[in-house]
C-alpha positions as CSV (number, residue, x, y, z in Angstrom):
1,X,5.0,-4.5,-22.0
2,X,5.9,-5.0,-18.6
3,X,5.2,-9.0,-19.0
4,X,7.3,-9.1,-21.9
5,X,9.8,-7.6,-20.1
6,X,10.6,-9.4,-17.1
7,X,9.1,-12.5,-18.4
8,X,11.4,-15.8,-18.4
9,X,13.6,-17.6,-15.6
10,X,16.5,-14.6,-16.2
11,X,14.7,-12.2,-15.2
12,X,13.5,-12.8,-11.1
13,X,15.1,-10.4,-9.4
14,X,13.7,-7.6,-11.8
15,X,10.2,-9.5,-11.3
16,X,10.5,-9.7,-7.8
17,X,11.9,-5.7,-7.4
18,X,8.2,-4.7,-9.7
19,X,6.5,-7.0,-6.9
20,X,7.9,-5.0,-4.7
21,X,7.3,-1.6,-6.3
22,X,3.3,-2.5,-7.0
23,X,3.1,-3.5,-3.3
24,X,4.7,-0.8,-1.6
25,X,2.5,1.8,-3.5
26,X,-0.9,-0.3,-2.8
27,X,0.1,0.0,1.0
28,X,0.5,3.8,1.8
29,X,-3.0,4.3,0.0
30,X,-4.3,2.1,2.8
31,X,-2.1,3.3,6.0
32,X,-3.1,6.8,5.1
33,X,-7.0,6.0,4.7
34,X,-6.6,3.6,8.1
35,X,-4.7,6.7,9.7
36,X,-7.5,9.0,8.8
37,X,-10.1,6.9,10.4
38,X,-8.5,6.6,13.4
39,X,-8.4,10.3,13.8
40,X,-11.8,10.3,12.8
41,X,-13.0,7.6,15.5
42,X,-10.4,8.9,18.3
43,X,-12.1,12.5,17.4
44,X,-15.7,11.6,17.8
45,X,-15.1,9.6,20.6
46,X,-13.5,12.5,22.4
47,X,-16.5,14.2,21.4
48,X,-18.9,11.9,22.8
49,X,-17.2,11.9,26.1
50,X,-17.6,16.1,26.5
């Protein structure tokens, strides 16, 4: 459905804002798992230091 929509040359900019959309939501998935894990290291290594 969503190729059939925004296929063809008239329809870039709407292609290009769905690019957009599908990237943003595949990043804060991995900032939040890469934020966790530095909590997680910083935490242990605190830790190890006691």
């Amino acid at each position: 459905m969503c190729r059939a929509a925004l296929g063809g040359d008239a329809n870039m900019e709407k292609a290009q804002a769905v690019n957009d959309g599908i990237l943003y939501l595949m990043i804060i998935p991995y900032l939040l798992v890469a934020v966790i894990g530095f909590l997680i290291y910083r935490m242990r290594k605190n830790k190890q230091k006691n």
